[in-house]
C-alpha positions as CSV (number, residue, x, y, z in Angstrom):
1,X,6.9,14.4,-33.4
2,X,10.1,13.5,-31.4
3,X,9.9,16.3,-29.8
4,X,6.2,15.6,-28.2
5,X,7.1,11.8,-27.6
6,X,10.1,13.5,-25.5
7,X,7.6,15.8,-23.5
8,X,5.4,13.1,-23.4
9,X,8.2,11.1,-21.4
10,X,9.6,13.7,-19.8
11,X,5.9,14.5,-18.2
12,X,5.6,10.8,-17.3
13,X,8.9,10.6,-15.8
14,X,7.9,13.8,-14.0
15,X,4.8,12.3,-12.8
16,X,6.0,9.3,-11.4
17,X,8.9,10.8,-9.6
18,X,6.2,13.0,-7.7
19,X,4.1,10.2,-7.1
20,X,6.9,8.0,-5.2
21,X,7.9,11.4,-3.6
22,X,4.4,11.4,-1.9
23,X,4.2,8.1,-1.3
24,X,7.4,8.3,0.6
25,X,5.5,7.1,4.6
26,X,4.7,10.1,6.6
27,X,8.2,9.0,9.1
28,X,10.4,10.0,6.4
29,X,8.3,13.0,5.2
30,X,8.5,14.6,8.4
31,X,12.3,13.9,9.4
32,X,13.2,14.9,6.0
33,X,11.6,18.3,6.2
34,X,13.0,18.5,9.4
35,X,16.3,18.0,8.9
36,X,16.2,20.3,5.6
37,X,15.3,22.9,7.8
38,X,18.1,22.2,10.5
39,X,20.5,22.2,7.6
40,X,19.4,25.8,6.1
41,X,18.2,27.1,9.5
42,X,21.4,26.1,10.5
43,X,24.0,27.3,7.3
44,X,22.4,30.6,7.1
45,X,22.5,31.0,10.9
46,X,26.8,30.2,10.7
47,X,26.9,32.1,7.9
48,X,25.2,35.2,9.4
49,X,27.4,35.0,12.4
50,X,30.9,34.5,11.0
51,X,30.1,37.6,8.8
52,X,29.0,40.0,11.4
53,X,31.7,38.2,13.6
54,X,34.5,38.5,11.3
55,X,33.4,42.2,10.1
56,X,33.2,43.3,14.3
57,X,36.5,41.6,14.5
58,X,38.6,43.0,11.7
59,X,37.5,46.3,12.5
60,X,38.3,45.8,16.0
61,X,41.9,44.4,14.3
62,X,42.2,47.7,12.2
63,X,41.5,49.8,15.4
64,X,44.2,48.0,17.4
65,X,46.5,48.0,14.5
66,X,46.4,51.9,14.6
67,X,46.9,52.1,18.6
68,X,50.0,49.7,18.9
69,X,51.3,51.6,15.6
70,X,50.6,55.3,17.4
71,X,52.1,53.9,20.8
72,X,55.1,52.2,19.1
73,X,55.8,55.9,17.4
74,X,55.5,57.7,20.3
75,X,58.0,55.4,22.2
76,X,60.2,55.5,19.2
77,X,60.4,59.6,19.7
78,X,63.4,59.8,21.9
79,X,65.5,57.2,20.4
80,X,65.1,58.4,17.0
81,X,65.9,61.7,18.2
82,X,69.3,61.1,19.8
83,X,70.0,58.8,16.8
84,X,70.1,55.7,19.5
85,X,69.4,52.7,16.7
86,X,70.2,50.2,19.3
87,X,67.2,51.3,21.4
88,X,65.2,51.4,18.0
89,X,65.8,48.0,17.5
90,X,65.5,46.1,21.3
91,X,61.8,48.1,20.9
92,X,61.0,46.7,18.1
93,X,62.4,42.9,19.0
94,X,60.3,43.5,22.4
95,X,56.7,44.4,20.4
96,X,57.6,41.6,18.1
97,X,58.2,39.3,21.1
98,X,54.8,40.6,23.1
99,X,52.5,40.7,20.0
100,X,52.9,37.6,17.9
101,X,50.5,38.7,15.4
102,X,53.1,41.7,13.8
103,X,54.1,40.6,11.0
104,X,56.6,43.5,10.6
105,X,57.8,46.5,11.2
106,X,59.9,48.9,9.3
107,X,61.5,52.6,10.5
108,X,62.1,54.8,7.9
109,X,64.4,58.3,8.2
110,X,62.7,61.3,6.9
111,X,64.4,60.6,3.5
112,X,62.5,57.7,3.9
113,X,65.8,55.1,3.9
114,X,65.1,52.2,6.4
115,X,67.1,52.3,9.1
116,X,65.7,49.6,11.1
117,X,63.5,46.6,10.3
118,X,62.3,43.5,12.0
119,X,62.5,40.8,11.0
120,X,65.3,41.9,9.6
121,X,65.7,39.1,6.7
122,X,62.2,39.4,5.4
123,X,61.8,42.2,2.3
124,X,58.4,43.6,3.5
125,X,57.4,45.8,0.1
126,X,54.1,44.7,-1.2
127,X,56.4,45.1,-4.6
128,X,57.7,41.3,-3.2
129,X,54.3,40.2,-3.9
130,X,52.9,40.6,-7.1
131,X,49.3,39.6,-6.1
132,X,49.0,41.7,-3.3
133,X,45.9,43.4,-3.4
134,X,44.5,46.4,-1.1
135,X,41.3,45.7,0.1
136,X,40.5,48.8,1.9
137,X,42.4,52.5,3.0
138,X,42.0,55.4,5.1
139,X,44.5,57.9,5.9
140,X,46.8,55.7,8.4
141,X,45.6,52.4,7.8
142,X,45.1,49.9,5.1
143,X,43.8,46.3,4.7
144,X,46.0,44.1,2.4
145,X,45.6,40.7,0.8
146,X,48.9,38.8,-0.7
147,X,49.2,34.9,-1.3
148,X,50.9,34.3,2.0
149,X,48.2,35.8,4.8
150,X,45.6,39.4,5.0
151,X,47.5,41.8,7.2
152,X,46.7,45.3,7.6
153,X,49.7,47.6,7.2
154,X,49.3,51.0,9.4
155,X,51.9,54.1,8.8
156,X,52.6,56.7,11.3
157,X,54.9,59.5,11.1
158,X,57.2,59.6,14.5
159,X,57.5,63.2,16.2
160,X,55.0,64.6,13.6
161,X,57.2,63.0,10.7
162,X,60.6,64.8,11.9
163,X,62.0,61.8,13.1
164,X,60.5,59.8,10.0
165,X,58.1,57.3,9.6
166,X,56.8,53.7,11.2
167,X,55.1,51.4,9.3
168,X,53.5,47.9,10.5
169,X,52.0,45.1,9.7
170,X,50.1,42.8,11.5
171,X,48.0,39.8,10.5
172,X,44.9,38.3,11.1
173,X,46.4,35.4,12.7
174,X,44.2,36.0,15.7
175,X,41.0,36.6,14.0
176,X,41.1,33.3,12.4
177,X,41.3,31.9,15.5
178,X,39.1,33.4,17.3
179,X,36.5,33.5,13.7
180,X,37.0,29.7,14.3
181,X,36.6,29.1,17.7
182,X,33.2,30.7,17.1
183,X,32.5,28.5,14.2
184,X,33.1,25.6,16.6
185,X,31.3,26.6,19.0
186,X,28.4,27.4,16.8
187,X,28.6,24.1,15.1
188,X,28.2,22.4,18.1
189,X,25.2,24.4,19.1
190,X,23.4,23.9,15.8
191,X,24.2,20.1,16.5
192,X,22.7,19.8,19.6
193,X,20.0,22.1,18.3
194,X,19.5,19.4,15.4
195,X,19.7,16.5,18.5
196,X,17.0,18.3,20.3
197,X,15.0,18.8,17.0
198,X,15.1,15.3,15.7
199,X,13.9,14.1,19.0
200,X,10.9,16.5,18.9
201,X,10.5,15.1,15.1
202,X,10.5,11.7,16.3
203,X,7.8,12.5,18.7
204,X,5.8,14.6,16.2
205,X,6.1,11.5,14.0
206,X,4.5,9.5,16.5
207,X,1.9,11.7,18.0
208,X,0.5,11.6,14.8
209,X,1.4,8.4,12.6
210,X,0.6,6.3,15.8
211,X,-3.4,7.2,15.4
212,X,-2.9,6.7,11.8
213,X,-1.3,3.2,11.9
214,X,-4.3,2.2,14.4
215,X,-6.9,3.4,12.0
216,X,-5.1,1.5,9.3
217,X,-5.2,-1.4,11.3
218,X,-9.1,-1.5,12.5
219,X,-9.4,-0.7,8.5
220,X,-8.1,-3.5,7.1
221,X,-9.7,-5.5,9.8
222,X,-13.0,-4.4,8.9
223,X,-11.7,-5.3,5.3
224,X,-11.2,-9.2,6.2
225,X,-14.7,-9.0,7.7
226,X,-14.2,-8.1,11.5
227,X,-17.2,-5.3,12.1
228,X,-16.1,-5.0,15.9
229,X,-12.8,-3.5,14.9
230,X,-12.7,-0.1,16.4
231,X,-10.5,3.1,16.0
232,X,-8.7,4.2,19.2
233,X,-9.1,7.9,19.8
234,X,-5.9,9.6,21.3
235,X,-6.9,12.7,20.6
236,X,-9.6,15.7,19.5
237,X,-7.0,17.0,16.7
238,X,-8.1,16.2,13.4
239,X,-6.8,12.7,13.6
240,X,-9.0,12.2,16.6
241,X,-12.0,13.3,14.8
242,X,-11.2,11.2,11.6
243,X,-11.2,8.3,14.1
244,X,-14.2,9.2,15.8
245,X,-15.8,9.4,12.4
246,X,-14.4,5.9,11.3
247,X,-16.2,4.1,14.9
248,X,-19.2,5.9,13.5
249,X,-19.3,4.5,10.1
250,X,-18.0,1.2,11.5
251,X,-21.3,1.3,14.0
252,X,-23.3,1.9,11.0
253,X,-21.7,-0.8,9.1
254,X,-22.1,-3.4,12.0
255,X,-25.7,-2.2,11.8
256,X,-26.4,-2.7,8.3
257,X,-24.8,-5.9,8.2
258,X,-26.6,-7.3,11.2
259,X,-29.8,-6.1,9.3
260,X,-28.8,-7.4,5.6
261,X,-28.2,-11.3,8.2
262,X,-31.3,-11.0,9.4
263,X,-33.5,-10.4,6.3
264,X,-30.7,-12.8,4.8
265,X,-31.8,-15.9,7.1
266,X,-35.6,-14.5,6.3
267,X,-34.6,-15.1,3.1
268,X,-33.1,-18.4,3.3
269,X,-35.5,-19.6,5.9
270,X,-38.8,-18.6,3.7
271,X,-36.6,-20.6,1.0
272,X,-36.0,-23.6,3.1
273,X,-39.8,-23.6,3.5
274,X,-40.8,-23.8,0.0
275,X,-38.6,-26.4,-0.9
276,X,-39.5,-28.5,1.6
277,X,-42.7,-27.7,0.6
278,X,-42.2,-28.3,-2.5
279,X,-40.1,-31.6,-2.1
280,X,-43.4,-32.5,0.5
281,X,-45.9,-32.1,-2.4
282,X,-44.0,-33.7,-5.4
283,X,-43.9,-36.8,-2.9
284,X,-47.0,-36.9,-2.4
285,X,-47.9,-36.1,-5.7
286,X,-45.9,-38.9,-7.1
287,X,-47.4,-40.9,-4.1
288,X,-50.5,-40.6,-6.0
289,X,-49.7,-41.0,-9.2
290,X,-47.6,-44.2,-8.5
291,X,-50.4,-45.5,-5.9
292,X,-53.3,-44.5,-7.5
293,X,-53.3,-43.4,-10.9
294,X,-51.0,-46.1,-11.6
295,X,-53.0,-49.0,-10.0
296,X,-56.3,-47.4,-11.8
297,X,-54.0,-47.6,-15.0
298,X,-52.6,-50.8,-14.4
299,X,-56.7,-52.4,-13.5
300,X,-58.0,-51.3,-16.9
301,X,-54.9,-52.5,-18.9
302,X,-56.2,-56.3,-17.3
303,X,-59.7,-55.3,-18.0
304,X,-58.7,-54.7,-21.1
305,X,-56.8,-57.8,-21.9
306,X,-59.5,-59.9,-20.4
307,X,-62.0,-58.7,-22.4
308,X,-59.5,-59.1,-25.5
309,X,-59.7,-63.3,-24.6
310,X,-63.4,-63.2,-24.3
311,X,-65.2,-60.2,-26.4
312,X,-65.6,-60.5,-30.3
313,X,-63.9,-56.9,-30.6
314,X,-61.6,-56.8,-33.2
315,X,-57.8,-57.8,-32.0
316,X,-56.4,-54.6,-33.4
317,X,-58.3,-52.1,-31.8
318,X,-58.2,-54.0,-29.2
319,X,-54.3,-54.2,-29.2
320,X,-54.6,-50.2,-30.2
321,X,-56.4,-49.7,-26.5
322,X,-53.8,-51.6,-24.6
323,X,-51.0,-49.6,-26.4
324,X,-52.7,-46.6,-25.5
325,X,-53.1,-47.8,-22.0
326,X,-49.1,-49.0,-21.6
327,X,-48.0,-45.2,-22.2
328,X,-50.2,-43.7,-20.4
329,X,-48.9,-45.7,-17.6
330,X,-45.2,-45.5,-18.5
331,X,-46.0,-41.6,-18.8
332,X,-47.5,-41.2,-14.8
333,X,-44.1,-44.1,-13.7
334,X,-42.3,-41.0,-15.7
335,X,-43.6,-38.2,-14.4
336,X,-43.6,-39.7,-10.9
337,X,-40.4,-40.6,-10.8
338,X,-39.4,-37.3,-11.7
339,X,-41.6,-35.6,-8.8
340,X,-39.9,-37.8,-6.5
341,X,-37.6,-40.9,-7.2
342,X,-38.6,-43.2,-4.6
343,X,-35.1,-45.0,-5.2
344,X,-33.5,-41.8,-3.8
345,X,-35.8,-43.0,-0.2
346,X,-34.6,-46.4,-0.8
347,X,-31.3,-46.8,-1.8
348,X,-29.6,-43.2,-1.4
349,X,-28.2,-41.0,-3.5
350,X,-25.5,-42.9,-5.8
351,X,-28.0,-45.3,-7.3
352,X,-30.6,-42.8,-7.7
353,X,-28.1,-40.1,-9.5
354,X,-26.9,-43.2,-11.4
355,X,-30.6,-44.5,-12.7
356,X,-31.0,-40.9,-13.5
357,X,-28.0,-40.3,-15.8
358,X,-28.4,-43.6,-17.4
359,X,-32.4,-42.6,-17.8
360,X,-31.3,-39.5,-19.5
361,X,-28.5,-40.9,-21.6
362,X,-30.8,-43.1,-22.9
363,X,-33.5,-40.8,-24.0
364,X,-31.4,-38.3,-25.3
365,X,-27.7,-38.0,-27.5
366,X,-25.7,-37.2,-24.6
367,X,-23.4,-39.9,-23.1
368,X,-22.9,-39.0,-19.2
369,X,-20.1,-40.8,-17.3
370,X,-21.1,-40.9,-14.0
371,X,-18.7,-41.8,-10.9
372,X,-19.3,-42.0,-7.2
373,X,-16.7,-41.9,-5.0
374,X,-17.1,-41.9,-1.0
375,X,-15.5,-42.7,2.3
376,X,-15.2,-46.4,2.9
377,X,-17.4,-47.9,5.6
378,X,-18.9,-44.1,5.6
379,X,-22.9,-43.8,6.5
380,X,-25.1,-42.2,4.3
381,X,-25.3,-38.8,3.7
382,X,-28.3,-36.8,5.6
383,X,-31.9,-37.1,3.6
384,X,-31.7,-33.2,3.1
385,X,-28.1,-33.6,1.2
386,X,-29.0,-36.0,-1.0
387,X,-32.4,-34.5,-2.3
388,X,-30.2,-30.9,-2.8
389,X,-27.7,-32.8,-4.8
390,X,-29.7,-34.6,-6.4
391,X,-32.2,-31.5,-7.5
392,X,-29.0,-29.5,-8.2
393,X,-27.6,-32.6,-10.6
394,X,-31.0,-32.7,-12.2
395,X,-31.6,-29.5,-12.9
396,X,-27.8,-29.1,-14.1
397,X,-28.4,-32.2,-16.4
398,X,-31.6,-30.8,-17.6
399,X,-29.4,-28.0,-18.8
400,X,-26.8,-29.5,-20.5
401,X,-29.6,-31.2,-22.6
402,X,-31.8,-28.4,-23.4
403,X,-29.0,-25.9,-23.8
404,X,-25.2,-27.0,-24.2
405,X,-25.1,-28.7,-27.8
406,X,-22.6,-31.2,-25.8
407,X,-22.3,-34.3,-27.0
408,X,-20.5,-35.5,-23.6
409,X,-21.0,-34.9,-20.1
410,X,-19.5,-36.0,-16.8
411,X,-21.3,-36.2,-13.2
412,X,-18.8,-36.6,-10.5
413,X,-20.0,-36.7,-6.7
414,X,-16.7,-36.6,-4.0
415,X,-17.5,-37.3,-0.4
416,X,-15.3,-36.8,2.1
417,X,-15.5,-36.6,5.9
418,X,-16.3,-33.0,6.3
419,X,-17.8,-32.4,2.8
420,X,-19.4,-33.6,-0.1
421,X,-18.4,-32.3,-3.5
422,X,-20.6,-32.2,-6.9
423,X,-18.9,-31.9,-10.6
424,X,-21.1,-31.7,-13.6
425,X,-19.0,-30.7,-16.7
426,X,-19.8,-30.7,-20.3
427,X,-18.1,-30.1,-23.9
428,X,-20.8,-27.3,-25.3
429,X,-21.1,-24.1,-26.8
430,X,-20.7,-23.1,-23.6
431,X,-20.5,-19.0,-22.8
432,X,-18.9,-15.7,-22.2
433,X,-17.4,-16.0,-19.0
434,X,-18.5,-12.4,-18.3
435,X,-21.9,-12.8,-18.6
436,X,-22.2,-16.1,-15.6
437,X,-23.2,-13.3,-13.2
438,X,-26.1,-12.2,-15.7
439,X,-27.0,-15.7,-15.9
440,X,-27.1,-16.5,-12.6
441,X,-29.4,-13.6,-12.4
442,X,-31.8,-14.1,-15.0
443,X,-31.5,-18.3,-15.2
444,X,-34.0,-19.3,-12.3
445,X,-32.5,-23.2,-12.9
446,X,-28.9,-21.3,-11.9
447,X,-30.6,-19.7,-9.0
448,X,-32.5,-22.7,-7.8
449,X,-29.4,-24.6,-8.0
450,X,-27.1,-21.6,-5.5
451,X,-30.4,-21.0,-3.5
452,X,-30.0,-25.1,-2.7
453,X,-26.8,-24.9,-1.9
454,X,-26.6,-22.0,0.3
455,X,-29.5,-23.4,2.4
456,X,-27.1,-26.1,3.4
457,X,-23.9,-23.4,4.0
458,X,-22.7,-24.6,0.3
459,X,-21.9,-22.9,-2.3
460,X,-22.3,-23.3,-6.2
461,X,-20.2,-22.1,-8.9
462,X,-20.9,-21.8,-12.7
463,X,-17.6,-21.5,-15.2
464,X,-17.7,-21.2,-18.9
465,X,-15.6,-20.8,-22.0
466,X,-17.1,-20.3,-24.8
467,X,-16.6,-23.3,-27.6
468,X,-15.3,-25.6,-24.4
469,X,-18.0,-26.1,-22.0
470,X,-19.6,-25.1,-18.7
471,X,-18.5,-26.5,-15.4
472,X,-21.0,-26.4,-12.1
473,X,-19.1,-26.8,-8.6
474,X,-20.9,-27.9,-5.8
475,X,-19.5,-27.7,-2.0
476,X,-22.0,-28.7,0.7
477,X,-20.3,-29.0,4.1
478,X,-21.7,-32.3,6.6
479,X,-22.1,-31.2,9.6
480,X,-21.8,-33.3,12.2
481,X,-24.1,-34.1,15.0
């Protein structure tokens, strides 16, 4: 089980370390890979030269070893036949003094004593070194490695081997000069190599995170709402086609959004008819019902009590008629009133919301605190505002009634200079706050109330918690004329 949890982290780990790898931005990505490439390109390019370098040079060493060794004998013949040690020795001080890289050289007799050396305090028997290792032989010549330096040690026999024998050393002094004056040299190349590369990198880079960053750009402001936002095309590579693409989808986008505005302010302007429609009939409705039903109503109730002084009727029935007669007209002042307060014509909408929540508090359990609050010395707030409020604060009522279980409610109306603000909250059952979308949809009072509000470029919003209530926000912007 620890074992899987390990993996299990392990692959996690794993995962995210590729993940911020690739989200490392494109700059980095490509200077990165870049200079990677400069740095192996460029080790196994100085690796490859100093080896074929150094394997040309030694060679060439070995070669030259041999000729100075064979030239040195040959010069050596005479003197080492006439026994002249002296001459032995200023030859081998001058090829000391003319080649700097001999490291030594040694005359032996043909009993093989040494007769003359240079220098002449330095023992020069690879016995003196007990690391010295030969790296490679042939007949005259061989390559040796000790502690102090690689020399290659040649022996030649002088006059055929009568005279004796020569043996020299000479290092590699010079190669390692000249292995790193090449090194330098190719260092520096591989630099300005990298120079050159990292400014064609940087250009890459741009050439194709420049289109990018612009695409970005017309994206996100197509994101904040700005359809006109185009794509600049720098190129036909596949950048430039992705940006060609993007104007096309941003063309169809402006398109369908111009055509979802237009059947939107259909929508809204069919709306806008049939409230005012609507709003037209219920006053006239209530026009008539106040006017004339009411009137009719109100002549029969004083019929009715006249002929309850004169007639021999009995009092009771007719006392049971002029009941009858009283709610029937208390019923059409009701149902008037609700078509069309005419107190929201007369007086505006603070005393009519306030007659209303006092109306309903009255007939029902609910106790609504209503507050007002507006701009001193302010005028009143266009006819259309106040009938949408007021609808919207009726209906929302209505709601907390019929629905809510709430036991208290609060209407609060704001108005301010550039806005007016409508509060209706509630201590119900409220409801899932997930499901205010659903409501919205299937609740026509919810839709009524956001179709109102939109018609005036307001919006409404509906919160809930379940077992604390339901708040309704209203924003309807005054514009000014």
């Amino acid at each position: 089980m620890a074992i899987s949890s390990l993996h299990s982290r392990l692959a996690r780990m794993a995962s995210k370390f590729f993940w911020w790898a690739l989200s490392v931005p494109l700059f980095f990505k490509i200077m990165g890979i870049g200079l990677l490439v400069a740095l192996v390109f460029g080790g196994v390019t100085l690796v490859a030269i100093r080896n074929s370098t150094s394997r040309g040079l030694y060679q060439a060493a070995k070669q030259r070893a041999k000729s100075v060794a064979q030239a040195l004998a040959t010069g050596l013949e005479e003197p080492m036949e006439s026994g002249n040690i002296e001459s032995v020795n200023k030859s081998l001080k001058r090829i000391n003094v003319l080649l700097s890289d001999v490291r030594y050289v040694v005359i032996r007799d043909g009993t093989g004593r040494t007769i003359a050396r240079i220098p002449e305090e330095e023992t020069v028997d690879e016995q003196s070194y007990p690391e010295t290792q030969i790296i490679e032989s042939d007949s005259q010549a061989e390559t040796i490695f000790n502690p102090e330096k690689l020399f290659f040690r040649v022996t030649t026999p002088i006059d055929s081997g009568r005279q004796g024998m020569l043996e020299i050393g000479i290092t590699d002094r010079s190669i390692e000069s000249q292995l790193d004056s090449v090194t330098q040299s190719i260092i520096i190349t591989l630099a300005f190599c990298a120079v050159i590369g990292a400014g064609l990198a940087l250009l890459l880079t741009y050439i194709l995170t420049h289109p990018i960053q612009h695409l970005a750009q017309a994206a996100n402001r197509i994101r904040s709402g700005d359809f006109e936002a185009r794509a600049n095309v720098f190129s036909a590579d596949e950048v430039g086609r992705l940006a060609v693409a993007f104007n096309q989808m941003s063309e169809a986008l402006q398109t369908f959004r111009q055509e979802v505005q237009q059947k939107e302010k259909a929508r809204l302007g069919l709306i806008e008819k049939i409230v005012h429609a609507q709003e037209k009939e219920r006053k006239s409705i209530s026009r008539e019902l106040h006017d004339q039903l009411g009137q009719s109503l109100l002549a029969l109730l004083l019929a009715v009590q006249a002929l309850n002084r004169e007639s021999r009727v009995s009092e009771d029935s007719l006392n049971n008629i002029e009941g009858l007669i009283r709610e029937v007209l208390e019923e059409v002042r009701r149902l008037a009133w609700g078509m069309h307060p005419s107190v929201l014509d007369d007086y505006g909408l603070d005393i009519a919301l306030s007659r209303l929540t006092e109306k309903i508090s009255d007939h029902s359990q609910l106790a609504i605190d209503y507050q007002y609050s507006g701009v001193p010395d302010s005028e009143r707030l266009p006819a259309q505002v106040e009938v949408t409020l007021y609808r919207i604060a009726q209906e929302g009522i209505s709601n907390v009634v019929r629905h809510s279980n709430a036991t208290q409610s609060s209407v609060v109306v704001l108005q301010r200079q550039d806005e007016v603000l409508l509060l209706i909250e509630d201590n119900g059952s409220g409801f899932d706050s997930n499901l205010v979308q659903q409501k919205l949809e299937s609740g026509l009072g919810l839709t009524g109330m956001k179709e109102r509000a939109a018609l005036l470029g307001g919006d409404c919003a509906v919160e809930s918690v379940l077992e604390i209530g339901t708040t309704i926000r209203v924003k309807i912007p005054l514009i000014k004329a």
